[in-house]
N, C-alpha and C positions, 0 to 999 in steps of 0.2 A: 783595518776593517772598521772599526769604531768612526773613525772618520768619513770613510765610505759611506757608512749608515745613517751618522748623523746628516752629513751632504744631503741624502739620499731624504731622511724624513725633512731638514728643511726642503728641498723643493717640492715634497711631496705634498705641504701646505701651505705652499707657495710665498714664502717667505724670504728674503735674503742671506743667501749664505755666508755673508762676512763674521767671522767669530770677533771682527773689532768692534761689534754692534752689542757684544752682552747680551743678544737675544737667548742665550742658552740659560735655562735654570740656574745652573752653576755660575754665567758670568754676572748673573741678575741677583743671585744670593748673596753673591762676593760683592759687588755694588752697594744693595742693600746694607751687609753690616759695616760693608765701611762708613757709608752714611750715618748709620747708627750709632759706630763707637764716635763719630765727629760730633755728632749731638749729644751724646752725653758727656764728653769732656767740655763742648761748648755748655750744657745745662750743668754740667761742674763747677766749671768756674765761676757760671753768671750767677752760681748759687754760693759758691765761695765769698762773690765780689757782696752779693745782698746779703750773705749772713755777715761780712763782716761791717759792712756799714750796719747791718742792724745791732751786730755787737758793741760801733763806734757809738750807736746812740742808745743803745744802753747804758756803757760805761759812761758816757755822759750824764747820762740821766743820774746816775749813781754817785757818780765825781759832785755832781752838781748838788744831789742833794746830802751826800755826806759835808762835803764841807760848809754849805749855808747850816744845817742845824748844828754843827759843831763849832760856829760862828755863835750861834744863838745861843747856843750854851754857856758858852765861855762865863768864866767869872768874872765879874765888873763889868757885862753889857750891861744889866738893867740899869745900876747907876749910872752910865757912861748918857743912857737916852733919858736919865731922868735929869741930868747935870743941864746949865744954861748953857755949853756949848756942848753939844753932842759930837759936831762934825770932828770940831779940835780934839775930843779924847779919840772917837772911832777912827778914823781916816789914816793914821798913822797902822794903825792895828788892820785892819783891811788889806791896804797893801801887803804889808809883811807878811800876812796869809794866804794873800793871793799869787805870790810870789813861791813861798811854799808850796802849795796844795797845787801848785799850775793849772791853776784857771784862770779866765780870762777875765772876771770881775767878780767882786766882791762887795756888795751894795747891802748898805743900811737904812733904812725908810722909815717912819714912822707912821700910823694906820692909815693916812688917809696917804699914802706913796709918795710923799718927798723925800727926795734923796737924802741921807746926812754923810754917806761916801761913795764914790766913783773912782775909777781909774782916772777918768779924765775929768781935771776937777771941775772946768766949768759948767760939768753935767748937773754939781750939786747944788743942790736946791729944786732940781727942777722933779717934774713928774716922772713915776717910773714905769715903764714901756713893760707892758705886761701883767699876766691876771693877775688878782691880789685878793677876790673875793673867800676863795675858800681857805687861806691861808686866815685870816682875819677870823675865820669858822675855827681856826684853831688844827684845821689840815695842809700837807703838803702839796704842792704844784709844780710840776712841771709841764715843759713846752717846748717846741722847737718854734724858734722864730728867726726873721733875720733881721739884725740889728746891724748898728754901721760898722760892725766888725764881721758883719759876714753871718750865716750860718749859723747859730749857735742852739745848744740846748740850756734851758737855764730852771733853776730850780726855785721857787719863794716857800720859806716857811717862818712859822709865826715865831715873837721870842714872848717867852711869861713871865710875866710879874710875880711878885712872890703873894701877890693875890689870885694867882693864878689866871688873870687877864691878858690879853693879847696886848702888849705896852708898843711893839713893835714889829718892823718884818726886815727879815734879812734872805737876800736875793744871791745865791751863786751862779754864775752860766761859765760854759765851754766852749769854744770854736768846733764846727764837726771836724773842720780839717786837722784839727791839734791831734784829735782821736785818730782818726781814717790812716792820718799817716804813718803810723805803725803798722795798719796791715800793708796799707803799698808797700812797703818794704820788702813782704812775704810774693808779692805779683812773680817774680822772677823765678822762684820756687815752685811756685803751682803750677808757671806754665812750663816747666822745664819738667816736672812728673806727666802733666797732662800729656806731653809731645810721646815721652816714654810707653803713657800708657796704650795712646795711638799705635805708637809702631807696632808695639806685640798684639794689640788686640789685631792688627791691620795683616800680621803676618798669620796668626791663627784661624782669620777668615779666608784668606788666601789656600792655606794648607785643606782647609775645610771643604773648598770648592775647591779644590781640588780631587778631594776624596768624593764628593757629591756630583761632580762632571762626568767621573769613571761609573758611577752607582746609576746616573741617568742617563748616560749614551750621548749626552749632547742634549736632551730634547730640550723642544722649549714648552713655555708656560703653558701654550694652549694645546701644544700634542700631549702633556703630562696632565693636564684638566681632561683633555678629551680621553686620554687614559685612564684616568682615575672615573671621569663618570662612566664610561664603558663599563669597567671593571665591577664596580658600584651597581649598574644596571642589572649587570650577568650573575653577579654573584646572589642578587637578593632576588631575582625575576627565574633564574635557571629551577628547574623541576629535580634536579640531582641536590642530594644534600652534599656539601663540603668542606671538610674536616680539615684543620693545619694543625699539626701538633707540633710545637720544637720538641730539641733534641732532648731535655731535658722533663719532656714525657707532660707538660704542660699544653693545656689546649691554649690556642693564639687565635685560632678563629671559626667562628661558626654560623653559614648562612642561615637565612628563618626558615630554609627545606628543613637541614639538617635539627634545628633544634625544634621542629613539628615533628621529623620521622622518630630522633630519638626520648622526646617528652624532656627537655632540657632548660633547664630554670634560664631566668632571663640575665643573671650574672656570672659568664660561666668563665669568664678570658681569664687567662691567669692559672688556671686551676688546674691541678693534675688531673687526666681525663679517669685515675682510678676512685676519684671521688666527687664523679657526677651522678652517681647513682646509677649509673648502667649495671646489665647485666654482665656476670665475670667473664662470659668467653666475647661480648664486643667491646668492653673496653682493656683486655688483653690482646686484643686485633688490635688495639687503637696506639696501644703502648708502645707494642712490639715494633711496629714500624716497618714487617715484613710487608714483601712486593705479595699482592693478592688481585687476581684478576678474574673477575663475576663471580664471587665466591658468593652462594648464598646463605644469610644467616635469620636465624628467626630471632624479634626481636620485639617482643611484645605479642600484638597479633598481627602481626604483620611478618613480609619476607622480605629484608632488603639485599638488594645484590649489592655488593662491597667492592669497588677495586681502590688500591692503596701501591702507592709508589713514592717513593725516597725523594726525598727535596734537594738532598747535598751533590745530586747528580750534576754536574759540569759545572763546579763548586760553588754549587749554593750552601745555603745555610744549613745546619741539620733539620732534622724532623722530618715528617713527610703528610703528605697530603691525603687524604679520603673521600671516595665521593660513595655516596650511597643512593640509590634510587629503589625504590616502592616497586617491586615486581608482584605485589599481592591480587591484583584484577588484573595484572599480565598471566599470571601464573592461569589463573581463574578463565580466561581468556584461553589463552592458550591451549587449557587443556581440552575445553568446548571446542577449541577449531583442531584439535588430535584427533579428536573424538570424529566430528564431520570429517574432516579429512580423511581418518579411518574407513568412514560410511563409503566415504565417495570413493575411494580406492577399494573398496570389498566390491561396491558396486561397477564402478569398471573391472575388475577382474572378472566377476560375475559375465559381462557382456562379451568376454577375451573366451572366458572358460567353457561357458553354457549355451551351446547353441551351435556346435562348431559342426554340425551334419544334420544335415534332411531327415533325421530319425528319431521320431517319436518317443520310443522305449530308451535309445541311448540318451536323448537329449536331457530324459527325466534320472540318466543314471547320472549325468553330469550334473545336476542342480543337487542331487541327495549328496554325492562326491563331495560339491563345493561346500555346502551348506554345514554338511558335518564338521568339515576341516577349518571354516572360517567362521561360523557364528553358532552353530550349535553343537550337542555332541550325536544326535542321531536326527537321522531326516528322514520321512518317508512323502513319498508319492501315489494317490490314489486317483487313476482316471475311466472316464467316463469308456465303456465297452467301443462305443460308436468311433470315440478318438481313435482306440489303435489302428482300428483299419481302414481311419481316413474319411471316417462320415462325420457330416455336420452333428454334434452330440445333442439330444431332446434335453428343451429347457427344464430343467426340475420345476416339478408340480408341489402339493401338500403332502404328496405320498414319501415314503421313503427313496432315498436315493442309492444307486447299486452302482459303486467304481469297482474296478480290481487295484491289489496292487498291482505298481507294477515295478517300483526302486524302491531301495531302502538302503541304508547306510551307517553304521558307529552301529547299530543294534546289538549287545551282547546275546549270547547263547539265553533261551531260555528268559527272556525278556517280557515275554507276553505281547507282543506287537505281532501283528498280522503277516505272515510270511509272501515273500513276491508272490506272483500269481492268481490270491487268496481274493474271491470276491467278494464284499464288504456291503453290510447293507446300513448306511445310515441313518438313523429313527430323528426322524423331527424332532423330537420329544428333547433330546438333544443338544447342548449347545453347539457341534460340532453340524450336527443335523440342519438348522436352524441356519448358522450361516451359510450353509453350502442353501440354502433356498434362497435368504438374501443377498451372497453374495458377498458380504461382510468377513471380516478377520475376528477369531476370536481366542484370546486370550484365557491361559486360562497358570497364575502367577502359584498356585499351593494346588498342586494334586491330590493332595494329600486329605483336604480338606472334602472330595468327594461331593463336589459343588451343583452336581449331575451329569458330569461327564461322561459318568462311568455308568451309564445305563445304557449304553451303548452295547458294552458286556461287561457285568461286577465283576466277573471272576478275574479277566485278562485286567481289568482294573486296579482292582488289589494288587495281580503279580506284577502290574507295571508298577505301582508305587513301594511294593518292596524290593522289588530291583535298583531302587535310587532313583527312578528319574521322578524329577517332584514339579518340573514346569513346562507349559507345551505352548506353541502358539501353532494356529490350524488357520493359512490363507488358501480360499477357492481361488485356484489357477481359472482368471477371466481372461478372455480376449474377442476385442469384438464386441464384448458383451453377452458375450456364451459361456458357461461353467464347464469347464474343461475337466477339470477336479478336484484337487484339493494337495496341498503343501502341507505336510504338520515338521514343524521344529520342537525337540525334546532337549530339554536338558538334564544330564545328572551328573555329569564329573563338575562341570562349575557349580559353588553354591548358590550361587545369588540367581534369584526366580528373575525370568524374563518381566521387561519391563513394557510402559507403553513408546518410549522412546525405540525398544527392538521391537515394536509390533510395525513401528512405521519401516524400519529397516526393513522387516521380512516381508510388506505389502509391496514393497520398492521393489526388491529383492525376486517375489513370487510374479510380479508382473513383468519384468524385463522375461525371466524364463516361459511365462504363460504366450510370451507372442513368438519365443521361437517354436515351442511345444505347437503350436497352433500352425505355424507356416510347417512345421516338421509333418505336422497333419493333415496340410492342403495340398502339399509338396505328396504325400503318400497317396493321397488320393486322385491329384494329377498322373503320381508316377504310374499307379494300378491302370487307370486310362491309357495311357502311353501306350505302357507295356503290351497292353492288353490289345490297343491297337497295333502295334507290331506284330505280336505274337501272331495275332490273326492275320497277317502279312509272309506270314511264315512259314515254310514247310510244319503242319501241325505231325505228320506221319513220315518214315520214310514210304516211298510208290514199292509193289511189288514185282520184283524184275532178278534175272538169276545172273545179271551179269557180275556184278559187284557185291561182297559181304559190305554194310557200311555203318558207320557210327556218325555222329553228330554232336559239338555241342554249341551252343547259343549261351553269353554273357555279356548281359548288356554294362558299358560306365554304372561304374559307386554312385550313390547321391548325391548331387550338387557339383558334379563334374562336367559341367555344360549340359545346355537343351534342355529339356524335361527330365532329371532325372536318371543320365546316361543314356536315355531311348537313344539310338544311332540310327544309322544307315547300312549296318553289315549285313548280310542275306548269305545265304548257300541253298544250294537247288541238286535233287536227284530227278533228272527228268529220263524218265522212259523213251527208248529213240525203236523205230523201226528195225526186226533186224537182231530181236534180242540184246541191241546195244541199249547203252544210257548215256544219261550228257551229264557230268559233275560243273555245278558253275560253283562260284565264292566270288563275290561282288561288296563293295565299299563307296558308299556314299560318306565324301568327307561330309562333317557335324555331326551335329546330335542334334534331337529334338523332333517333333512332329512333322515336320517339313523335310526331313534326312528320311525319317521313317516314313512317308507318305509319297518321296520320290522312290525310294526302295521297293515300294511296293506296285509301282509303275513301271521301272524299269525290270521286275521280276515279271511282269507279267508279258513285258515286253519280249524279252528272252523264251518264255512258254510259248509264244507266237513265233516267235523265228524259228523255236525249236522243232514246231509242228512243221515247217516246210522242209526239213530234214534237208538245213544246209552245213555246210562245214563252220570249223572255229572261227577261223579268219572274218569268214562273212558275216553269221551272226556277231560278231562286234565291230563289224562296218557299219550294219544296221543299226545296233545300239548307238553308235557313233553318230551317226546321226538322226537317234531318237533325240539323245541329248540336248544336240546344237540348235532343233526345233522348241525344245521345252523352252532352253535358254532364251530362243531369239522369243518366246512368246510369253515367257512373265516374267523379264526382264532382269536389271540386277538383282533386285533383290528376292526374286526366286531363282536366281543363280545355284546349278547342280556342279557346274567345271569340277572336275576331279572326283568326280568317282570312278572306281578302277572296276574292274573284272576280270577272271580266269575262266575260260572256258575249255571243255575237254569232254572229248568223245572217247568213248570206247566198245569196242567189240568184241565181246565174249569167243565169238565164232573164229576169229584168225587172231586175237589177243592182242590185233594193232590198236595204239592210242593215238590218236591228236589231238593237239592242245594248241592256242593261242591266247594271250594276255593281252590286256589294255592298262598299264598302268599299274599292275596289281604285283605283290611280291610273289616271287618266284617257286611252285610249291618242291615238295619233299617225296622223292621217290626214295621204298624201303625195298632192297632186291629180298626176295625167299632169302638167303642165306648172310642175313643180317646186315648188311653193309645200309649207308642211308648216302645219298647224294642230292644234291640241289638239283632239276630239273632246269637245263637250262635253257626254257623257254625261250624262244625271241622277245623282247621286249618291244610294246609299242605305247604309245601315247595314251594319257588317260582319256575317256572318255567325255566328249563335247570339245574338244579339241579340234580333230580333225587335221586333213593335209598330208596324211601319211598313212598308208597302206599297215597293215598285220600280219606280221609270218608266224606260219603252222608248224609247230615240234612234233616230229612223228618217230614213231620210237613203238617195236615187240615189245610186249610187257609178257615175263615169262609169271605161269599159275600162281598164284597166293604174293604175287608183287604189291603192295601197299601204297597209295596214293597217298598223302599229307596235302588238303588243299587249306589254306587260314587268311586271317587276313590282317595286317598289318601291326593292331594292338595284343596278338598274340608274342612277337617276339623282338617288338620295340616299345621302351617306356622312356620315364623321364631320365631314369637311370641308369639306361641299357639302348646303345645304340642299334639299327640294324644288324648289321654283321654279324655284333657279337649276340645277339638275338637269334638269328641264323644257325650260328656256330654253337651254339647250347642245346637248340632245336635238335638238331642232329646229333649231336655226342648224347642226349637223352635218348634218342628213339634207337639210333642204330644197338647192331648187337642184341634184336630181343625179335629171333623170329616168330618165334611162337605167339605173340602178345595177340590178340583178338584186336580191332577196330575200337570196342570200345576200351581194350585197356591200354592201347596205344593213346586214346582221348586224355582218359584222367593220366597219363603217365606225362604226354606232355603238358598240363594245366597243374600237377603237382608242380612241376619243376619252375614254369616260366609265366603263372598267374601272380602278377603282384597282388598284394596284401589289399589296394585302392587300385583297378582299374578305372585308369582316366581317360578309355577309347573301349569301344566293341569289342569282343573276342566273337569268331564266329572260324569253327574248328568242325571241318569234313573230314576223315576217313575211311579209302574205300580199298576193299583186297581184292585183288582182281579171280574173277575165275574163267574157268576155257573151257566153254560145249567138246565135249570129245564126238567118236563117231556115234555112241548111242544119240543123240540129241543133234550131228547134223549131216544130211546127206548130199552130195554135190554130186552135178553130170554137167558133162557140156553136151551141147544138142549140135548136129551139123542145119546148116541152112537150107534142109530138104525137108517139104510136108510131109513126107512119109516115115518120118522120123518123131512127128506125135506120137503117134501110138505104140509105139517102142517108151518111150518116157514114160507116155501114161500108167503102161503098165508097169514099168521099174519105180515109179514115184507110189503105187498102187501095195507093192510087194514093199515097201519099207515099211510105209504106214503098219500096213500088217504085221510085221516085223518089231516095230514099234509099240505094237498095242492099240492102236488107233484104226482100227479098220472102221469103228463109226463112221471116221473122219473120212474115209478113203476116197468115196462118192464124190463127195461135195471138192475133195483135192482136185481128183482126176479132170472135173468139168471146171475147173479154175486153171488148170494146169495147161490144161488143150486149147482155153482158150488166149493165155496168154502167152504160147509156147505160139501156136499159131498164126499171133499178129506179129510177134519177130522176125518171124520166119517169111512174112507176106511183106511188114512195112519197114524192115531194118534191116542194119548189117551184119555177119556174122561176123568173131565167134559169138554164139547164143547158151548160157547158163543156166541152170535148174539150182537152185539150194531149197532144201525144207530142214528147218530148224525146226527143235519139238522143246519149247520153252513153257512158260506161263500159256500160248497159245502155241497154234501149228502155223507156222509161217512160210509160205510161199515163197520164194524170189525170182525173179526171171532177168538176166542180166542180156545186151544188146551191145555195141560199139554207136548206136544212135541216140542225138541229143534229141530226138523230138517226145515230145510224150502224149499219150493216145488223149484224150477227151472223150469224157461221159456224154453221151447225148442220147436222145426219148427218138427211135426211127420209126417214121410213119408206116403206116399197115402193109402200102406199097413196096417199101423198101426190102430189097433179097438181104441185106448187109444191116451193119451197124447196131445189133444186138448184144453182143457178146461182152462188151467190156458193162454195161448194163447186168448182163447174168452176172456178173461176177463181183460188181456190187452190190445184187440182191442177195446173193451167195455168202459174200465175208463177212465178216464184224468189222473188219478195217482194210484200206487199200488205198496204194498209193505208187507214188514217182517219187527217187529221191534220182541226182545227178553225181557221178563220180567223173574221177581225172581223163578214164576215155568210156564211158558213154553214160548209159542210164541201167535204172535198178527200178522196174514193175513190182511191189511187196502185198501181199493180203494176208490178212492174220483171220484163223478160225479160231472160235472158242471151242475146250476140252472137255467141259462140261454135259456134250454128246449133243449132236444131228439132228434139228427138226427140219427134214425137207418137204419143201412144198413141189406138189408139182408143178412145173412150168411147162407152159406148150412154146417152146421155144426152135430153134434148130439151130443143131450144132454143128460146126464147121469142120467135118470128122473126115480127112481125106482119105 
């Protein structure tokens, strides 16, 4: 792996990988000293060889001048240079000494330097080769010079007289060589240590790079330069302080972070780190040398975060290293962005929490809710009258302003705060006053201090401030730019008084709620329109009619369940039919919203109109069918009705038979007298604007006090409850309860199957049926002979009577003869008589002919064509309805009693 690596950083700096090249530290160190130990054994010896020649010409110098002044000395020179031959005494004496003393001459001169002895005699006499001035002075000389023997050092000194004058001079010299060759002798010796000294120095550098090869990986000079300035860079540029302690509890290193964060003198390496003057618990951190990871510790005034880890980890050295970094403006920091972050998450919660439905009073219980829970300990809310019921509120004036409450929230018992409901009059005078006119928040930090808050009312003032609560802030709920009313936050379980920092909260705070409170208010006032246009669309009464007992209920969608508000498209109708019958519809425009409810009210009227032509089920939702597919095709998609359903259903008191036909609509709820309940199982046809397929009629006895269940779809399906099992609740609620009245059969199924949130219309008919017995209806059949009038008339004349109604008798009998009479003339028999005695007195004349007579004005001329004229000057009503085999002539009289007019008319009396 090492080798790997090293490989790996030579080509990483593109350098040659031969390790025969020395490029690695190590083989460049090892290089290096051998180089070195070769220059010092070579500056060894070359200092060996110059000190010993310099020692050669010393001991020359030395040789040369001990033996000349010990020449000079001797006893009998002076005579010897004062005797007439000088040479003859000295010359003998010279040698002998020069021969002793082994030097190489031994010369006697007199002042001015002729020789009086030489080795080589023909020297003497002559002049002597060399200085002689200072010697003459009475001082020593020496010299290196070369003479014809080479080389030599020589020495002159003077000899005295025993007048103490300079009588003479006497010269010693030496060869260097004579000297030098005693140390050459030593050359084999030195260089035989020097070689010794190489090897070991040369094996110690070896071993050394060795050790230095493994320690550096291989690198070379300029990856370990580029390492070290790196290292260099990091260590004195990094923002982290950085701590090396060995194991021996001494600091080793400390960048200029670390010695700013800990105030650390500028001499610190070396030292144990228990005596840099730190505090005892961080340099007991520093000692110990446990692993610490973001420990934070205080350190002066500052906070540094500490992590610390062991150095000897995958054997390294002991000790361990520390980095400390400055979290004091982090912390600082930090807390400032807790604190926003806080904000900004109260205030998204806020916008999650406050506002979740179209309702004014709830939305304001939702802002006290939140407000107590998250930023204060009590909330309350005061608004403007106009608000709860959905009016634009009147901009406050200089007068006083009058909110109610209408939330509150965290209020203890006994508090003094104004209880819900409570209407509130604001005094200008006021700080509380005051903003609600400008609009402004106001603060109010020491209750306590009675700053004029509390002129509002002293009493409740005092009992709020010794209740504990001692700070309030009071924001006008604005939107739009209209004062909706007022937000007040109280605190008393926290101590610390509201600041200006929580007044900007609570302005934040009061206006995200101020704009749902405000749509909660436009949404109530749309809704009230809506409604109020529906309702008006609505059966307001049930009609009065003895066919059916009935009930009714109308539940429009919760708030903000589609459309306006819930306004839908559901209807149900008691329409009065000819005949003492009635027509039960329940009808379903899918949506919601103005246009559901404005087609609902189109197709209800459409239905009144078919109903007046007193046609069967089937048909009137032919016709509906296509009323629809006309709306459709004429305001296009996007006043598209497709799928609105209907139930239609007839009934009549007098024979108790019902028919019924559906378009789309769920299937209603027949309840027999004797408790059982069953699904009616209507034909089913196509919803409405559809088209293309015909409508079958359910006909079915409905025995006395039989209960009808007509609904429409968001009765007994939700999001949580399919059809069926909607169905299937339906009925397990109602059956088993004969006795129950219409309307307790209403709330009994609305107890059970109204969700908590209706997210569709509820629109709930119930009708119990009853049956005309014989007091109330009389029947004959007539044969199809004139002469057979007047036998009716007078049997129809004797009931009335019978009846009570002889007022009525008159006017029957001249209605009777004459529609008895055109039967008899213009149709086929069998011919029918019924008089039903309901709300009015009802005629009927039944035929096997589909034709039906026409009213027409007969000219003066005319013998004919009066009668069906009398007879609608005669009724309140009259009319044609068509059955399965012929027709049905009906007029109803009012009971109210008979103003006859006379008529000169003539009756067709056979």
């Amino acid at each position: 792996m090492r080798e790997v690596y090293k490989e790996d950083m030579a080509g990483r700096y593109g350098r040659p990988r031969s390790v025969l090249r020395m490029r690695t530290v190590a083989g460049q160190v090892f290089l290096l000293q051998v180089a070195i130990v070769v220059l010092l054994v070579a500056a060894a010896i070359a200092a060996l060889v110059l000190q010993s020649r310099a020692d050669g010409d010393r001991e020359a110098r030395n040789r040369s001048v001990a033996v000349a002044e010990a020449f000079a000395n001797a006893p009998g020179i002076e005579a010897a240079l004062r005797s007439a031959h000088p040479t003859a005494v000295l010359q003998p004496r010279t040698e002998a000494a020069r021969k002793r003393s082994e030097v190489d001459f031994i010369v006697v001169m007199n002042t001015q330097g002729i020789r009086y002895t030489h080795p080589i005699p023909n020297r003497i006499g002559k002049k002597f080769v060399g200085t002689i001035k200072p010697a003459l002075a009475g001082g020593v000389v020496t010299e290196r010079i070369t003479g014809t023997i080479g080389p030599l050092v020589q020495a002159v000194v003077p000899v005295f007289g025993s007048n103490g004058k300079v009588i003479g001079l006497v010269s010693a010299g030496i060869t260097v060589n004579r000297v030098s060759g005693v140390v050459d002798n030593q050359f084999p010796l030195l260089f035989g240590a020097a070689a010794g000294v190489l090897l070991v120095a040369t094996g110690g550098t070896a071993l050394v790079s060795r050790r230095l090869r493994r320690q550096t990986h291989g690198l070379g000079p300029a990856e370990m330069t580029r390492m070290y300035e790196h290292h260099d860079a990091v260590l004195h540029a990094v923002r982290e302080g950085v701590i090396i302690v060995g194991g021996d509890g001494c600091l080793l290193l400390a960048n200029d972070e670390a010695r700013r964060l800990l105030d650390l003198p500028s001499e610190v390496e070396g030292r144990p780190v228990t005596e840099l003057g730190l505090d005892p618990a961080t340099a007991h951190l520093l000692a110990s040398g446990r692993v610490v990871t973001d420990e934070v510790h205080p350190v002066g005034d500052r906070l540094l975060a500490v992590n610390q880890r062991s150095t000897d980890q995958a054997g390294g050295p002991p000790g361990s290293v520390t980095t400390l970094r400055d979290t004091t403006e982090l912390r600082a920091l930090t807390g400032r962005a807790d604190v926003a972050r806080g904000r900004l998450k109260l205030l998204y919660d806020a916008g999650t929490e406050i506002g979740t439905t179209l309702d004014v009073v709830r939305t304001c219980e939702e802002l006290v809710e939140f407000g107590s829970t998250r930023f204060a300990d009590i909330v309350t809310v005061d608004l403007a009258e106009d608000v709860l019921i959905g009016e634009e509120p009147t901009p406050p004036s200089g007068a006083a302003v009058e909110m109610r409450r209408t939330a509150l929230s965290g209020a203890p018992p006994e508090s003094g705060l104004y209880p819900v409901g409570r209407l509130i009059r604001f005094e200008p005078a006021t700080a509380l006053g005051a903003s609600l006119l400008s609009g402004q928040a106001a603060l109010e930090a020491d209750l306590a201090a009675f700053t004029g808050w509390h002129l509002q009312s002293p009493d409740r003032a005092r009992k709020i401030v010794q209740h504990g609560i001692h700070s309030r802030i009071a924001v006008p709920l604005r939107a739009r730019g209209v004062i909706l009313g007022v937000a007040i936050f109280w605190r008393s379980n926290v101590p610390e008084p509201f600041e200006d920092e929580d007044l900007s909260v609570a302005e934040e705070l009061v206006a995200r709620a101020a704009v749902s409170i405000d749509n909660a208010r436009r949404y109530t006032r749309e809704h009230t329109m809506a409604v109020t246009l529906q309702r008006s669309l609505l059966p307001r009464a049930l009609p009065e009619q003895n066919a059916v007992e009935a009930a009714y209920r109308y539940l429009p969608a919760q708030a903000g369940r589609g459309g306006l508000g819930g306004v839908g498209g559901d209807w149900f109708d008691i329409i009065p039919l000819p005949g003492a019958r009635v027509a039960l519809v329940v009808g379903d425009v899918v949506g919601h919203g103005l246009h559901a409810a404005a087609t609902m009210g189109r197709l209800r009227t459409a239905v009144h109109n078919f109903a007046n032509l007193d046609l069967p089920p089937d048909e009137i939702l032919w016709h509906l069918d296509e009323l629809v597919t006309r709306i459709d095709q004429d305001e296009g998609a996007e006043g598209s009705v497709t799928g609105a359903t209907c139930l239609y259903a007839i009934y009549d008191p007098a024979s108790g038979n019902c028919t019924m036909a559906r378009a789309g609509h769920v299937q209603p709820l027949l309840l027999r007298p004797d408790g059982t309940a069953e699904v009616a199982d209507v034909p089913g046809g196509p919803p409405l604007g559809l088209g293309g397929l015909p409508f079958e009629t359910w006909h079915r006895q409905l025995p006395e006090a039989s209960r009808l269940v007509l609904f429409t779809d968001g009765l007994v399906e939700d999001r949580n409850r399919d059809l069926d099992e909607g169905m299937a609740l339906l009925s397990r609620t109602l059956a088993d309860h004969p006795a129950r009245t219409p309307e307790e059969t209403c709330e009994a199924a609305l107890g059970v199957l109204l969700p908590e949130r209706p997210i569709d219309d509820i629109a709930l008919l119930v009708a119990r049926t009853q049956v005309l017995d014989t007091a109330h209806v009389a029947e004959w059949e007539v044969p199809p002979d004139p002469s057979a009038v007047a036998h009716i008339r007078a049997t129809a004349v004797r009931k009335l009577i019978e009846w009570g109604l002889a007022d009525a008798a008159f006017t029957a009998e001249l209605i009777l003869s004459e529609l008895v009479t055109n039967s008899i003339r213009y149709a086929a028999g069998p011919i029918g008589v019924r008089l039903i005695r309901d709300t009015a007195l009802i005629c009927e004349v039944s035929d096997r002919s589909s034709t039906s007579p026409h009213l027409r004005q007969a000219a003066t001329t005319d013998e004919g064509g009066r009668g069906l004229f009398l007879v609608a000057q005669l009724a309140e009503r009259w009319g044609t309805r068509y059955t399965a085999s012929g027709k049905v002539i009906w007029t109803e009289q009012a009971l109210t009693g008979v103003d006859l007019v006379a008529l000169d008319v003539d009756l067709d009396d056979p």
